[in-house]
N, C-alpha and C positions, 0 to 999 in steps of 0.2 A: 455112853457110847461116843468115841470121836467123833470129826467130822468125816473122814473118812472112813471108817466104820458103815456108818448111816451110808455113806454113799453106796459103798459095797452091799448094801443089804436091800438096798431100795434098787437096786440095779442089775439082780442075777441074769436077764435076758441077755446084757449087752454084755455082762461079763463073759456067758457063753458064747455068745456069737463070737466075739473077741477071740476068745482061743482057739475057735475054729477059723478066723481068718489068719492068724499068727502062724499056723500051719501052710500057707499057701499065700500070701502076701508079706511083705518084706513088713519087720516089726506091727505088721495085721491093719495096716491100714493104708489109704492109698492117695493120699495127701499129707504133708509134712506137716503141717498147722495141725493133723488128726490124732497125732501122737500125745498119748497122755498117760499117767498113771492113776489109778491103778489098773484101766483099762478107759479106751472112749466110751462117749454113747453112742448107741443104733437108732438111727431115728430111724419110725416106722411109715409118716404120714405128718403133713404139713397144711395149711389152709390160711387164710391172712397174716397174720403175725403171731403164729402161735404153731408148735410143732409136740409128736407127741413120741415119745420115742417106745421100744419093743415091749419095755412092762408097761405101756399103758400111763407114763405121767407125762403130765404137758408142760409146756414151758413158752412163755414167751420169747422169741428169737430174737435175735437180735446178730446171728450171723450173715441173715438174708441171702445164702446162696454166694457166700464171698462175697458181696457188694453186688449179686447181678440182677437181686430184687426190689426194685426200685417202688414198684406197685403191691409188694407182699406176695404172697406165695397164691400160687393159680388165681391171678390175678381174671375175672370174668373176660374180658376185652379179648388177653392174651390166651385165655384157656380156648375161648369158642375158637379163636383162628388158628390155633394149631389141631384142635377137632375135626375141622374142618378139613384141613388139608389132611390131616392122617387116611379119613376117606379117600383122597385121591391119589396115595404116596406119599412114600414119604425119599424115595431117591431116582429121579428119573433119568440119571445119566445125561443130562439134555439142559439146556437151557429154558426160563420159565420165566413167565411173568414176575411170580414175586421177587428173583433177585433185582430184577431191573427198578423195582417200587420201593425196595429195601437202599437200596444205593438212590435212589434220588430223595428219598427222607433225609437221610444223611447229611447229603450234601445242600439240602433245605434247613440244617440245624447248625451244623459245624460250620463254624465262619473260614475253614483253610480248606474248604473240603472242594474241590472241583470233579475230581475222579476216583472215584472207592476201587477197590479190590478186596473180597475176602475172601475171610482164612477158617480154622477153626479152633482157634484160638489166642489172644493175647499173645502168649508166648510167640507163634507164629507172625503174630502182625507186627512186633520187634522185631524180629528177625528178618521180614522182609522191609521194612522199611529202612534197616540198616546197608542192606543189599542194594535197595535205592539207592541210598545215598549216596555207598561208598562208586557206585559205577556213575552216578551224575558227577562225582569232585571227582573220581580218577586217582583218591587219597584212598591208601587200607588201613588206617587207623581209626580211632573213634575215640571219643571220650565220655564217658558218665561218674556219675557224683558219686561219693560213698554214702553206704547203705541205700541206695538207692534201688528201686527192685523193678526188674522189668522181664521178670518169666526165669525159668534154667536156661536156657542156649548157652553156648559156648561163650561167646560175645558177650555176658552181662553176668555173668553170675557174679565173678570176681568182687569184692567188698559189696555183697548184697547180704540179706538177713539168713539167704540159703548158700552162700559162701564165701570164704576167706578172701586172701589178698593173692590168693595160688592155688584155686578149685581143683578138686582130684578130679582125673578125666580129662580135664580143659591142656591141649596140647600148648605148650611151651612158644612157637612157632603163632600158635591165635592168639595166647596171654600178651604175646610184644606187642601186639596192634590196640590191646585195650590202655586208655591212660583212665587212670579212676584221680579224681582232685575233689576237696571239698567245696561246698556249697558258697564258695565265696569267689566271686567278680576277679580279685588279685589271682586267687590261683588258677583260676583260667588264663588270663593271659597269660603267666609264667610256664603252665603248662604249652600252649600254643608256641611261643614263643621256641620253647625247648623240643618241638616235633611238631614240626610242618607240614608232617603229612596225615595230620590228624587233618579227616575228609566232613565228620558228623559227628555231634554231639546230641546228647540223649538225655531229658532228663524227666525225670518222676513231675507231673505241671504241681500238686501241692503239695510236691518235699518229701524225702523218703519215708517208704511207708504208709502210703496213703495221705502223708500229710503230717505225721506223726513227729514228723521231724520238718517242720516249715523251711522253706526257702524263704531268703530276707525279701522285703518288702520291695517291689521294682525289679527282682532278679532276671522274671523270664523278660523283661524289656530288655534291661545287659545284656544279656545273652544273645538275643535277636538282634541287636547291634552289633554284636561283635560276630555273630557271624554271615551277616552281612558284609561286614567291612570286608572278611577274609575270606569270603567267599565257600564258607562250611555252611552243610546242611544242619539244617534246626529243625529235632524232631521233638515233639512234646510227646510224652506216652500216658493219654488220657482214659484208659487203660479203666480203671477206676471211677477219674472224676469225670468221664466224659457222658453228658446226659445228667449227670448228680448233680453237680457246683451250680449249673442252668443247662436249657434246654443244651447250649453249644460249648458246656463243659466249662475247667477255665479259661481255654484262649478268651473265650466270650465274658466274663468275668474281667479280666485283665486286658483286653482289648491287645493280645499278642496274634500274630499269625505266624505261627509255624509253615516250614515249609514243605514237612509230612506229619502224621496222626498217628497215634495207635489206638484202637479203640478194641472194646469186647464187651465183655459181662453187661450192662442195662442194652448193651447193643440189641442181643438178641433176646431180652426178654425171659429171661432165664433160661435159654436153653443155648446149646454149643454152639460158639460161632467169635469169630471177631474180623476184622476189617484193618486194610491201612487206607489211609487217604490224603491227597494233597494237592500241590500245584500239577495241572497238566506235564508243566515241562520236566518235573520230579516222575510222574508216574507214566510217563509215556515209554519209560524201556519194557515196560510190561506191553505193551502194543505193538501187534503184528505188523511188519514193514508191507506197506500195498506194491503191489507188482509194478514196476520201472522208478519205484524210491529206494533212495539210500538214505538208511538211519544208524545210527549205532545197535549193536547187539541187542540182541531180547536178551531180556532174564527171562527164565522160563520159569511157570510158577504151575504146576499141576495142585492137585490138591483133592483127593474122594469126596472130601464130606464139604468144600467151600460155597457155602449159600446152599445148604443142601433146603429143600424147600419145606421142609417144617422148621427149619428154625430162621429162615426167612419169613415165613408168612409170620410167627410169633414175634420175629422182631419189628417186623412195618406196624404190624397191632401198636406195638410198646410203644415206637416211637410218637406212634401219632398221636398216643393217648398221653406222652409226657412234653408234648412238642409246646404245650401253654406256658409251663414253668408252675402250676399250682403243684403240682403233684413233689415237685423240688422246695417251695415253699413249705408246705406243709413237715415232711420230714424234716425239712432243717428246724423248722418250729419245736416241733416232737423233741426233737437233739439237743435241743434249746434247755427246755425241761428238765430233761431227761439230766445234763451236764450240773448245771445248777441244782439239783436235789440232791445229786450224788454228794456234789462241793458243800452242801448245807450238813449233811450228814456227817462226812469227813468232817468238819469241822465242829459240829456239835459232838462226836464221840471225843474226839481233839485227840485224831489218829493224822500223824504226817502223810501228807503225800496230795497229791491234786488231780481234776479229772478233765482234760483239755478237749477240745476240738474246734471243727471245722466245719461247717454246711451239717450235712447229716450224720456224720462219723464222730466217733469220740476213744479218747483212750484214757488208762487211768492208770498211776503209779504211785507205788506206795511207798513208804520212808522220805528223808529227809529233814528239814531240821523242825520245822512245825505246821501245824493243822492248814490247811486253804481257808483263805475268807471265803465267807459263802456268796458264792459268785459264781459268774461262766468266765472260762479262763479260755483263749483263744492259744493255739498250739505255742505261737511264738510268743506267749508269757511269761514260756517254762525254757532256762535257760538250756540251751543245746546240750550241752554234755547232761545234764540232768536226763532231756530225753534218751540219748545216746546209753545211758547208764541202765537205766529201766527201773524194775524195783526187784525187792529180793524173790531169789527163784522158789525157793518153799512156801513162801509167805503167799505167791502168787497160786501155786498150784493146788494148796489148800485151802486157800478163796473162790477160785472157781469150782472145786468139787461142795463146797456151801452152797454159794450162786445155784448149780445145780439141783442140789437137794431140794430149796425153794424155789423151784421152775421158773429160774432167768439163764437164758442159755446166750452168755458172753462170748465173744469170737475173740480167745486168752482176756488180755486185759483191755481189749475194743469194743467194739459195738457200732454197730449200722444200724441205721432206724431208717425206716420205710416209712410211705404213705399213708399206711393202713394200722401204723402206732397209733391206739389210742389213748385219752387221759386214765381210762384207769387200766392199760397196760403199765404206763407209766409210774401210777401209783403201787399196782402190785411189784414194778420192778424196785422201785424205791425202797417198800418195807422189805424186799429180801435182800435187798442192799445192806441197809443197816440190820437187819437178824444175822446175814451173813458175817460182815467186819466185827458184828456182837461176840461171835462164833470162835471166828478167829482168835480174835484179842483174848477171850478166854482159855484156848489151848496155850498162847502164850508162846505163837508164833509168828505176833505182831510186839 
């Protein structure tokens, strides 16, 4: 039996369900990372680091909620405080204690944080942070890095991992205000230089992709000086690392201050929600002018679900419970592990390719010219176009539906590790690591 065989045989629930979402959601699923062949899985039920999906098999996770389970799944802390609040509502139209507790956690963690605003999503806290900025410079342009990923909108898609150099949809009229330049010091200024009314710049804080693809060492400092100098907003979108890297994400790591934030995912604690945050005098267009002041225009920013109060009370929980830094400790340790076992393995089968990361995250890529020493490789080991490249697209898809089969559930060829990773998740991931690439290399599509 192949491996994909096995996968289809060990999986008839999710294959059903599948075809019955195929019928009523666009390719049946309802995130782009969820598309797979020969169908996804359906998870039914999730509890620390370990998820079980619709036939009943389990796996160790290692998708953790797209990065927004920083504590593992129904985390106790986070679970009782949103219990709790479902008792009393969960949307009261009205303002409430927890957003106000939620925003001053924040701004007690994030070293650029003086004024929060949220949103309900990531996506949304670019968005409006761009908005900021461009109404503080008075500039309609903007500029972000290639491949760099900061939600769909209009504003960012362009050279992201969800679209081209010319997104279908994105009006012609918005395309001209975006400049996309690579990850390098020279072509910012060359781009600056060449459009002046570039008002804000945007960048992934550890390199597109979650990191996947590093920024040079010292970059977000360049950047912070140079747009200082020129008087452009510098927005880091911590989106991701923000709460992961350390409690105040990487500005706090790199000792940079941005001049707005974008934060979400560990924000709320696993449930919807995200935030922008920054200097007073960046976020005060969002502030109501008092009766006999003149200020510039409000942005107006409505929004149904922003801070709605169960996924505030879930986020003050998270925060306060990650606000030490062990809980970020710990998973990067786990990551640690986890990276170098893979690397020992890869190079004991003496199959090319290498498995890199950063803090808690890791990614892995297969081919090239020979096996990784067995070590922990740090993203920027692996040279750019290597990441840029990836590994081959069958070879990948039939290694995750392995991984699969021996219940390690990778996020494609990534992986987030949590708190609540233990050493022998760890070890169970390992031996389905090497049965898995065993697997492969015997189809002889490695």
């Amino acid at each position: 039996m192949t491996i994909e065989q096995d996968y289809i045989s060990t999986h008839p629930k999710s294959a059903a369900l599948h075809e019955r979402a195929a019928r009523v959601l666009p390719s049946g699923v309802t995130h782009d990372a969820r598309h797979m062949r020969p169908f996804p899985l359906a998870v039914e039920r999730a509890a620390g680091s370990h998820k079980w999906d619709v036939d009943g098999n389990e796996y160790v996770d290692y998708v953790m909620g797209h990065g927004a389970l920083l504590l593992g799944h129904n985390h106790p802390v986070v679970i009782d405080a949103a219990q709790a609040q479902l008792e009393r509502g969960t949307h009261y139209g009205a303002s409430h204690e927890h957003e106000v507790a939620w925003a001053e956690e924040v701004v007690r963690l994030v070293p650029s944080a003086e004024v929060v605003r949220f949103t309900s999503s990531g996506t949304e806290a670019t968005l409006m942070a761009l908005r900021l900025a461009r109404a503080r410079t008075g500039k309609p342009a903007i500029l972000k890095f290639d491949r760099h990923f900061h939600g769909w909108h209009d504003y960012v898609a362009a050279s992201s991992k969800y679209g081209g150099a010319a997104p279908a949809g994105v009006p012609e009229a918005t395309a001209g205000t975006v400049v996309v330049v690579p990850a390098e010091i020279e072509a910012v200024h060359i781009a600056l230089e060449e459009r002046p009314d570039v008002g804000a710049i945007i960048v992934e804080s550890a390199g597109a992709s979650s990191g996947a693809e590093p920024i040079p060492p010292g970059f977000l400092r360049e950047l912070r000086s140079v747009t200082e100098e020129r008087e452009i907003a510098f927005i880091m979108d911590e989106v991701v690392t923000g709460f992961r890297w350390a409690p105040g994400g990487v500005q706090e790591v790199e000792g940079v201050t941005p001049d707005l934030t974008a934060l979400a995912k560990i924000l709320a604690g696993g449930f919807p929600g995200g935030a922008v945050t920054g200097s007073r005098e960046f976020m005060e267009r969002l502030a109501f002018t008092p009766p006999g002041e003149s200020r510039p225009e409000k942005i107006g920013h409505p929004g149904t679900f922003n801070a709605n109060p169960l996924s505030a009370a879930a986020g003050v929980a998270c925060l306060r419970e990650i606000a030490d830094g062990s809980h970020q400790r710990t998973a990067s340790a786990q990551g640690l592990k986890l990276r170098v076992g893979m690397n020992e393995c890869l190079s004991r089968l003496r199959i090319p390719g290498v498995v890199t990361g950063e803090a808690s995250m890791l990614r892995f890529l297969l081919g090239g010219d020979s096996p990784p020493e067995p070590r922990d490789y740090h993203s920027r080991d692996v040279p750019p176009g290597r990441l840029a490249k990836g590994s081959p697209g069958e070879a990948m898809r039939v290694l995750q539906l392995a991984l699969y089969n021996r219940g390690a559930f990778f996020f494609g060829n990534s992986a987030i590790v949590s708190s609540v990773h233990s050493d022998a998740d760890i070890a169970r991931t390992l031996d389905a690591w090497e049965a898995s690439l065993t697997a492969v290399k015997g189809e002889g599509v490695l």
